[in-house]
N, C-alpha and C positions, 0 to 999 in steps of 0.2 A: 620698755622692751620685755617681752616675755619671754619668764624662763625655758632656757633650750638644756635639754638631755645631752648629753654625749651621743654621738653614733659611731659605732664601730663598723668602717665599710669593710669589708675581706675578699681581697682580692690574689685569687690563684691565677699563678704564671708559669708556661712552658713553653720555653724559647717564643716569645711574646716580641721580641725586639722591635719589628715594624710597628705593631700597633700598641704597646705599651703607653707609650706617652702620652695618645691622645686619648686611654683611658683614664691613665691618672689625671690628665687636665680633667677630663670629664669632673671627677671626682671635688677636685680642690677647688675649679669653678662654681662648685651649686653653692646659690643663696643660703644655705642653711650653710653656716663654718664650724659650727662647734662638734667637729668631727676627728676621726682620727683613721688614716687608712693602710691596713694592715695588708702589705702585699707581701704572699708567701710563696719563694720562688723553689718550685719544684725539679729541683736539677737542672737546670737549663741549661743546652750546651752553646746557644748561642751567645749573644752576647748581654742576653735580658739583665743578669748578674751586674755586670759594668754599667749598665742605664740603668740599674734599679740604684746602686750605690751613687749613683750620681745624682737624679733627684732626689733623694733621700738628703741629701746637703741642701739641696735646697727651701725645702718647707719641712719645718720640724711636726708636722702632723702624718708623715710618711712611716711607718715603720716596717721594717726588710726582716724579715724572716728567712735566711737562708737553711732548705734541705735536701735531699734526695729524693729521685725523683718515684714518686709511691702513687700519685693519681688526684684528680682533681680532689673527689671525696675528703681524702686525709688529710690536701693542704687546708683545703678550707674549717677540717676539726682544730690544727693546728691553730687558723688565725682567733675558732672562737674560744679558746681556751686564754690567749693572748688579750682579749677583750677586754675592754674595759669601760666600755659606753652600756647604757642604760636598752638599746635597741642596736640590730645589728641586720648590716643588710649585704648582701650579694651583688660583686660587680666582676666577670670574666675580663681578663687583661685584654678583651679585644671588642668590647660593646660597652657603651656608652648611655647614658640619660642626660636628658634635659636639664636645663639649669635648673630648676625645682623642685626636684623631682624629691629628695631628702625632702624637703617641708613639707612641700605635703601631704608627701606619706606619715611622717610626722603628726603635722596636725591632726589627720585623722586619729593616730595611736592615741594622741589628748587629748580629744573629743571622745571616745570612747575607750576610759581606762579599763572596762572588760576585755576587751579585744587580743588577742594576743599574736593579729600581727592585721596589717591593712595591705591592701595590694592593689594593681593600677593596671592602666590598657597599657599594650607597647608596638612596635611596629620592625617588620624584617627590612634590612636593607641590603641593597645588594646582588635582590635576586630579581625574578622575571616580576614587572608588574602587578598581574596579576595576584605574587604573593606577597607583594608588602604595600596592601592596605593595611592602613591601622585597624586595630581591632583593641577594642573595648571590652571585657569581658563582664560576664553579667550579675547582680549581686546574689550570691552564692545563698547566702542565709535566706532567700525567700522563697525556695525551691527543697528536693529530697537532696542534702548538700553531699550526704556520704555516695548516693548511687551516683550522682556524675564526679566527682571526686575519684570514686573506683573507674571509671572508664577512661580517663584523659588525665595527664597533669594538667592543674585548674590555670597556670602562671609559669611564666619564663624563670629563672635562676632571682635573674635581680628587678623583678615584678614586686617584690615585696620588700617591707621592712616588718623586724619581726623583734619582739622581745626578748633581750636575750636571757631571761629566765628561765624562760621555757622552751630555748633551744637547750638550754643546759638538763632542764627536767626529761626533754625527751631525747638526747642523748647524742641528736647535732645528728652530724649523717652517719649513716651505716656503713659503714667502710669493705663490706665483703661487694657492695655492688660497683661496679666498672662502668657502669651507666645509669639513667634513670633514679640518680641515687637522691636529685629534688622530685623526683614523683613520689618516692617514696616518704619520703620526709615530710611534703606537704600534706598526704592520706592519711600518714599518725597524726599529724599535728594538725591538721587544719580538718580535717574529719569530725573535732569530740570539742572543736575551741573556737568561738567566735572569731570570723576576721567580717572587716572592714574594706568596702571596697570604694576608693578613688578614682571616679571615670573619667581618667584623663588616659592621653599616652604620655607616657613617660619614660620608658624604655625601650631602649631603639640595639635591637640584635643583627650585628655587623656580619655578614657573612661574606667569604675570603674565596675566591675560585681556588686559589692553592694553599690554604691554610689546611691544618692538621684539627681535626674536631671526633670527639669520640663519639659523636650521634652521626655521626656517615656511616657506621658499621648497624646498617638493617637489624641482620641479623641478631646479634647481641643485645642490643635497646632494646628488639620487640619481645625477645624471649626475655629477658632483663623485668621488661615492664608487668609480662606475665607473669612470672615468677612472683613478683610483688603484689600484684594482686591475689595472688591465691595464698600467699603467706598470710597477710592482712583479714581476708576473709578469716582464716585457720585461728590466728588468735583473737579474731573478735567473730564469733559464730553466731552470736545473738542478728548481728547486720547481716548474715548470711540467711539466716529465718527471717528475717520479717521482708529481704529482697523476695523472698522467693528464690526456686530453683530456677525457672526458665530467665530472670532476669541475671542472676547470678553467671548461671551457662554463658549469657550475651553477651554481659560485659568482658568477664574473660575466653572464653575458648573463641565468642564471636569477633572478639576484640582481633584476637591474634588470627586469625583467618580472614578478616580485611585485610589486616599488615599484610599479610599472605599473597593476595589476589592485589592488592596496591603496588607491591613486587611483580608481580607475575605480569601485569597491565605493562611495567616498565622492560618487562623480559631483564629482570635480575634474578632468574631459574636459581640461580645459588641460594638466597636468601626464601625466595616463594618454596624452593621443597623442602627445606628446613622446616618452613611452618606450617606448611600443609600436614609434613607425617605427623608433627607432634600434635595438627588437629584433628586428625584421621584418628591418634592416637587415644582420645577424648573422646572418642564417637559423636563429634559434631558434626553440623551441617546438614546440608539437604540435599535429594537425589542430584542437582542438579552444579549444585558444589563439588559433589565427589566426583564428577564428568571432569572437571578439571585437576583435581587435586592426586587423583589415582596414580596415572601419568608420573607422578613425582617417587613412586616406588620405582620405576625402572631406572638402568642406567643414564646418566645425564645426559649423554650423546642420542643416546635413544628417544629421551625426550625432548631435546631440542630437535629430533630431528622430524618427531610426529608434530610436532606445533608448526616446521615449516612446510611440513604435506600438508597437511588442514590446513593452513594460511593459501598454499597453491590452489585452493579448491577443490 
């Protein structure tokens, strides 16, 4: 038998109760056991606490972290402080992986001890067909890795397994961000450090009609995600010169002017003038951009009510 590492899964819960359980089965099901699963319950007011204390008797590889409730971000610095596995990987109290999914991301990690972390395809469930094909993601090292890294988070939350040394060296998550706080995480760290990629699916992202998810707030994520890219840029200027400006511009100000018009297509005007001012604000765009994004200086009523004259013909 070959030797197996410890892995520390961590897993943050808030008011989780419906689907908790069949994330932690998830968890204690994969072929790989020599694990330990650190669920850290972030206030929960329902009854997550009394099911979390209850399996927690039952398999001694559970451990409960009770705190208040501060945000996904914090619990899950809590759980890796708590660590104590050699590699450490992300699982949300309401998504699931495949039985294998530990191994072999695993094996990858021990096939290449440079690596400092591997990561896998995954698949949405839940929603309209069209968006949950699986999807494969492509291998990052054999491309410019920092300029599509800057444009998109490259992996879901628990798409990877990852060293936990060097979640420690880079400081685990940022805790000021409220969103996007693994886009940001994986851009420091997976920007400057070999990963590994696994082309399976293996992770399967559950999506809830009435669950409570802090990526439904447009708004906040897009500007969130912005934010982090221009910080990023700022303390690494070298990747800001050798992008170039106009690619630079793209990724970010064009980045947040899709989000913008991806809004605006679905008429969520709330979230599209948000981001249009702050792209108007950047003197982005083209004559034919700003035909739309203008509009978003007037009052809201005002403009919904020019989008429904123009829509009459």
């Amino acid at each position: 038998m070959k030797d197996q590492h410890l892995i520390s899964v961590i897993m943050p819960c808030y008011n989780s109760a419906k689907t908790l359980e069949s994330s932690i089965a998830s968890v204690l099901l994969q072929t790989y056991e020599h694990l330990e699963l650190i669920v850290v319950d972030d206030g929960s007011t329902d009854s997550s606490p009394e099911l979390l204390s209850r399996l927690k008797d039952k398999d001694m590889r559970i451990v409960a972290i009770f705190g208040e409730n501060r945000g996904a971000g914090p619990a899950r610095n809590v759980g890796i402080r708590a660590a104590r596995g050699r590699y450490v990987a992300f699982l949300d109290s309401d998504d699931t992986w495949a039985g294998d999914c530990l191994e072999k991301l695993c094996d990858g990690l021990i096939a290449h001890p440079e690596a400092a972390l591997t990561y896998c395809g995954w698949q949405n469930l839940g929603l309209d067909p069209k968006m949950c094909m699986p999807h494969i993601p492509p291998d990052y090292e054999e491309g410019d890795k920092v300029e599509v890294f800057l444009r998109a988070c490259p992996w879901p939350i628990h798409a990877a397994l990852v060293k936990r040394e060097v979640l420690v060296e880079f400081g685990g998550f940022d805790e000021q961000w409220t969103s996007c706080m693994d886009f940001d995480l994986w851009l420091r760290l997976g920007a400057f450090r070999t990963v590994v990629r696994v082309p399976e699916v293996l992770a399967f992202y559950n999506h809830h009609s009435a669950d409570w998810r802090i990526s439904l707030n447009r708004t906040r994520v897009s500007l969130n995600h912005w934010r982090i890219q221009l910080r990023f840029l700022s303390e690494h200027p070298e990747v800001a010169a050798r992008l170039g400006r106009a690619k630079v511009r793209d990724s970010t100000h064009g980045e947040l002017m899709r989000r913008g018009f991806e809004a605006y297509w679905k008429r969520d005007l709330a979230t599209a003038r948000v981001l249009f001012r702050e792209v108007m604000r950047q003197g982005y765009g083209e004559i034919k951009d700003w035909v739309y994004m203008v509009p978003s200086l007037l009052p809201e009523l005002w403009h919904s009510r020019l989008i429904a004259f123009i829509e009459k013909g």
